[in-house]
N, C-alpha and C positions, 0 to 999 in steps of 0.2 A: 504494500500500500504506500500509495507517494503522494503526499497531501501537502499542499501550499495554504498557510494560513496569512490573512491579508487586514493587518491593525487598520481600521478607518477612525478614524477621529473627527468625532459631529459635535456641535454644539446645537442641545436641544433645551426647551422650556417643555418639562415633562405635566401634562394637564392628569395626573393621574384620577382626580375626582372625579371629572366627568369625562370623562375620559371614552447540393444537389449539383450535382455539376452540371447538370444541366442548366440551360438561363433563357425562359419566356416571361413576357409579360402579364400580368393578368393584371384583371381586377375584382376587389374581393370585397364582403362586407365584415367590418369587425362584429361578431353578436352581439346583440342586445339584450341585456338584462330582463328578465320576464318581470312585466306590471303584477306586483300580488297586494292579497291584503297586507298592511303595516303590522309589524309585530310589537310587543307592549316598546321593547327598545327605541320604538323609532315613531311612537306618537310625541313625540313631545318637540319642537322646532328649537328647543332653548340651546340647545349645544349648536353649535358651527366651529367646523376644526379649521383653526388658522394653518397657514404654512407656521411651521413651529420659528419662531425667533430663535436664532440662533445665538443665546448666553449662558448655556448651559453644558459643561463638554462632558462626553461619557463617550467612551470610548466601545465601539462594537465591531468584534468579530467576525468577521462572513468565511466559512471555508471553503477554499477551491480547488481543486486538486486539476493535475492534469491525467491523471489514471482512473481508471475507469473500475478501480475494485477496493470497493469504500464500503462495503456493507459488515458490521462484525458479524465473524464467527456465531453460528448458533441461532441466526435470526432472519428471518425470511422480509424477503426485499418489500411486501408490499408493507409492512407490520412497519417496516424503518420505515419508508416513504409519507403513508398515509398523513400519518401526524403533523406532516409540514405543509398538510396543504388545508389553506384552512376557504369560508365563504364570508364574500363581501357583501355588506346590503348599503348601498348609498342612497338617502332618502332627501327628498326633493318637496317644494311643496304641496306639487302637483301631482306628489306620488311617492315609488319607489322602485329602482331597478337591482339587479342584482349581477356579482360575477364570483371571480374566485381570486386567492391568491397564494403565495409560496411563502413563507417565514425563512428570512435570510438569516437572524441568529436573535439569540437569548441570550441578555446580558442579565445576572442572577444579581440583584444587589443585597440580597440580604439570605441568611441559612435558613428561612422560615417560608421564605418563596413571596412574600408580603414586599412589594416594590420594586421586582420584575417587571422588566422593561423587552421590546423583541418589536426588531424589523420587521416588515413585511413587503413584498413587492408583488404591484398587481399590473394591471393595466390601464394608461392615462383615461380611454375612454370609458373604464367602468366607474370614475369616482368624478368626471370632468362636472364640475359644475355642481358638486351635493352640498348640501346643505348640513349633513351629518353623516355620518362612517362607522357600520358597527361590523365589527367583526367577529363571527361566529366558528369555535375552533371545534372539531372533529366529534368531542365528547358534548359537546352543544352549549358549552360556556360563551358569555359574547361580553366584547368588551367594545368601547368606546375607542374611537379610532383620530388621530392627529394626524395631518398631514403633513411629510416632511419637505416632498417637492414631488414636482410631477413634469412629467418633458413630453409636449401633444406629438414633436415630430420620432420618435422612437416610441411611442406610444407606452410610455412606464411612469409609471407613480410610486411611492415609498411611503407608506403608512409607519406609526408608533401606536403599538398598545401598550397597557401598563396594566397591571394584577395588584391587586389589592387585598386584605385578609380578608374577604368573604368571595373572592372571585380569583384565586390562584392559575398561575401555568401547570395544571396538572396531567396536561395531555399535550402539550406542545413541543415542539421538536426542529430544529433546524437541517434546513437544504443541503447539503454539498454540491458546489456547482463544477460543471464538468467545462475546464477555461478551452480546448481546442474540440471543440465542435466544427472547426472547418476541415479537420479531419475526419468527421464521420464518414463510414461507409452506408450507400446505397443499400438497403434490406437491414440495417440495427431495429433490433427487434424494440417496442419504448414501450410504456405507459403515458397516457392521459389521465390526469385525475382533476377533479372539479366540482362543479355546483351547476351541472347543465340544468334549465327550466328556470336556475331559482329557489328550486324545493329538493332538490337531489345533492345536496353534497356531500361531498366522499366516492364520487363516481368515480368506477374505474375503467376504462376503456384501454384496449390495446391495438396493436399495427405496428408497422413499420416506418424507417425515415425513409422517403419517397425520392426527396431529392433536397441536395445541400445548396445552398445561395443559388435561391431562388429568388425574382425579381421581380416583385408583386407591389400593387397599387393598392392597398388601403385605405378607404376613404379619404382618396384623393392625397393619400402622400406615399411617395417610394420608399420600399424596404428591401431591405434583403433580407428572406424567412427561410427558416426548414420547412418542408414540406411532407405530413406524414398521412396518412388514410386511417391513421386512430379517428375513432366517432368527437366531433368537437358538435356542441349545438350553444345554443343560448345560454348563457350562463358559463362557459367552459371559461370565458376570457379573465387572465391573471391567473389561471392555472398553469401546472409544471407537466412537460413532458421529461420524462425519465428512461432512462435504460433499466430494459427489463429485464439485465441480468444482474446489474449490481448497483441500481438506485442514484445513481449518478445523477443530477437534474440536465437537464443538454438545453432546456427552453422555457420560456413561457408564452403560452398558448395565448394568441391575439387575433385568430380571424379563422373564417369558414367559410368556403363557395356554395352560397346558396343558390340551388340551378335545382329546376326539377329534372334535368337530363343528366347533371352529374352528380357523382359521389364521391366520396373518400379525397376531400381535396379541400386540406386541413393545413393552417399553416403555424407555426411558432418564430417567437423572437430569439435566435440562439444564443447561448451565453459566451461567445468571443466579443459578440457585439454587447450585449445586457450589461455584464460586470461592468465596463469602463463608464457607462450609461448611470449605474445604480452607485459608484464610488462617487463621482462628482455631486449627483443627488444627494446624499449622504452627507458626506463632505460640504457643499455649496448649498443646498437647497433647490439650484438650477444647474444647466448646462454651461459652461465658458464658452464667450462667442455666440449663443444663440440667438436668434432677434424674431421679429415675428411684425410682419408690416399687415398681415392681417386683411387682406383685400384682394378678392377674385375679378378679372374684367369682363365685358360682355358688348355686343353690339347693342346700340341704341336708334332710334328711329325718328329722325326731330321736323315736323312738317304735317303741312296738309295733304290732301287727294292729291292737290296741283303742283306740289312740289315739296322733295322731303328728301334729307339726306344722312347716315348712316355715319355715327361715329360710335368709341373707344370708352366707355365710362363703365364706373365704378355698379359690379354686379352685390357685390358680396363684401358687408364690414362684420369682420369680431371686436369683441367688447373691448378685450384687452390691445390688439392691433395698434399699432403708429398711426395706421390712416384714419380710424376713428378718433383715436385719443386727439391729434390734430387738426379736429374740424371737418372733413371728407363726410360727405352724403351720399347716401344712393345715388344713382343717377347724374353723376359729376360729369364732366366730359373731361379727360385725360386731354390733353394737350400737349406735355411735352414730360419727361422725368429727365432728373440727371443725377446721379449718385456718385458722392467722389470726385475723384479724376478721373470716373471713365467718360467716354464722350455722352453728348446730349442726348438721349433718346427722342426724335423728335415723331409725334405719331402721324402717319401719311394720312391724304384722304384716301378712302375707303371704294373703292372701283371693283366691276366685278371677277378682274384678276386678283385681288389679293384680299377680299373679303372672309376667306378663310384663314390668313396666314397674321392678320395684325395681332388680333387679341393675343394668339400665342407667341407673337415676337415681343411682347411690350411684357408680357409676364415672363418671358426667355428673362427678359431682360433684369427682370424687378430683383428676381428671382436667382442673377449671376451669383457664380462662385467668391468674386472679387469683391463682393461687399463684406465690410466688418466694424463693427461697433465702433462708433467714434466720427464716423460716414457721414457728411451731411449732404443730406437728401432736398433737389427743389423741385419745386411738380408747379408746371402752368395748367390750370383747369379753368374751366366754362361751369358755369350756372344758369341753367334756366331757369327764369323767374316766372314769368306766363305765355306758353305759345313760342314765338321765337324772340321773345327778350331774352337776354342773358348778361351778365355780368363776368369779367375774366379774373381770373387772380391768380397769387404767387404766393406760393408756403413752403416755407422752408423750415427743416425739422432735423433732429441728430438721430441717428439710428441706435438703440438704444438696448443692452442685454435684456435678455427676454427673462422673466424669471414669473412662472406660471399663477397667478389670483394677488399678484403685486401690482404687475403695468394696468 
């Protein structure tokens, strides 16, 4: 056994009261939490987990080995595994969805189990936007959940529970993550385990890995995922896939092709990528370098029967986004961006040669490699005010680390 143990060093504010060688494109849906009744844990709206402030340091754990035969003597793989994988419920006002996740390590602060603390890592889209985070572990204890950080473009979030003398870790158990997943072979036989529906946690499903760096679109953002024909459904997201011979974690599960024609076309976030992903999280709260402008384009229509002409404007703002936080409306007409030193993007008129190519080139653009925090960004836009009035203008804005229910 060859086991690499990896010190992270977080500062948290502990709330304990309330506490493939192959390479195609696709496109995939991440699952959705199933709508259920609310459980007694999550009537009540008064908890909201902040991203935890970082002035508290406590030092955690995560084991990663690069071998693939971690399971002790004496004990059967599903028996190690199960306990680490526990069910998320994130409740909203308008409801509640549900997914799964993996406990990356158990920091024991006291001999009584009374102030136990433990990682957790799920998926950004099953907690994006809750209002409250309870986490329910194997033996059906549930605890109140913190948010440490969360990153929408690797689609991972980092939960903190804490145990208390009437609510102990008496079933909980940490992952070992397997760090060279880009070696996996084609046909490693795995486990899926999770909370498919919602009301099924502790599912166990099995298959094989299908294919290694695979290069799938996820709700509209690029990943590189393993690809396995284990059963994944609703609820499976922020669960672990595992080797099925020696409980190694190799992934966490984030999406499923939902097609009535296909099956078995399962994908996970593997841990070459994840770990560097879940240390800065840990470590930072956020990603270094990440930013988020936050805005989709689309063709616009501006005219009567007798006359009307086709530009470049603003389809899509998120909340947190540069281009909303900056003033940006629906319906803006782009005009021109310029980011940095690279040259002006200036947007053409709209003819029916290149009617398909703008929008994609202006997001090529938005969207380059070469931009990095500190960037300042100036965008010429059009406002229409009634019919064909409009008004032009000039904003200029810094590009700014993204750091997830901050911006």
């Amino acid at each position: 056994m060859n086991s690499l143990y990896k010190k992270i060093s977080c500062l948290l504010i502990l709330i304990l009261s309330a506490f493939a060688f192959l390479s195609c494109s696709l496109t995939v849906k991440a699952p959705e939490g199933e709508s259920q009744k609310e459980s007694d844990s999550l009537q009540s709206n008064t908890y909201s987990p902040p991203i935890v402030d970082q002035n508290y340091e406590l030092s955690f754990t995560i084991n990663v080995t690069n071998s693939l035969d971690i399971v002790p003597d004496g004990v059967g793989v599903l028996e190690y595994i199960r306990s680490s994988v526990v069910e998320v419920y994130a409740g909203f006002t308008n409801g509640q969805s549900s997914g799964s996740g993996v406990v990356l390590s158990v920091k024991d602060k006291n001999d009584d189990g009374e102030g136990d603390v433990a990682l957790i890592v799920t998926c950004h889209h099953v907690i994006e936007g809750a209002e409250q985070i309870v986490v329910k572990a194997i033996d059906g204890r549930e605890y109140f959940a913190s948010l440490v950080g969360s990153d929408p473009d690797s689609d991972i979030g980092i939960l903190l529970i804490g145990a208390d003398e009437d609510n102990r870790f008496e079933n909980i158990t940490s992952a070992t993550w397997y760090d060279k997943t880009a070696d996996l072979k084609v046909g490693t036989e795995v486990y899926a385990i999770g909370n498919p529906l919602g009301t099924l946690g502790g599912t166990v499903t099995s298959g094989i890995i299908s294919a290694i760096n695979r290069d799938v679109t996820v709700e509209g953002r690029q990943m590189t995922l393993l690809q396995t024909d284990a059963a994944i459904n609703s609820g499976n997201s922020g669960g672990g896939l595992f080797d099925k011979d020696t409980g190694a974690l190799l992934g966490i599960v984030n999406a499923g092709y939902a097609s009535s024609t296909a099956q078995g076309l399962s994908f996970a976030i593997p841990g070459s990528i994840a770990i560097d992903i879940i240390e800065q999280l840990v470590g930072n709260g956020y990603i270094e370098g990440r930013y988020d402008f936050g805005v989709e384009f689309g063709l616009f229509r501006v005219g009567g029967w007798g006359y009307a002409e086709y530009f470049v404007g603003i389809d899509y703002l998120e909340d947190y986004g540069m281009f909303k936080k900056n003033g940006f409306l629906l319906q803006d007409i782009i005009l021109s961006i310029k980011i940095g030193d690279r040259q002006k993007f200036t947007v053409p008129a709209i003819t029916n040669a290149n009617v398909n190519t703008v929008v994609g080139d202006l997001t090529d653009y938005l969207n380059g490699d070469n931009c990095k925090i500190g960037d300042v960004v100036v965008v010429e836009y059009r406002r229409y005010i009634n019919g064909s009035e409009y008004q032009e203008h000039t904003v200029t804005f810094t590009v700014e680390q993204y750091v997830y229910g901050k911006n």
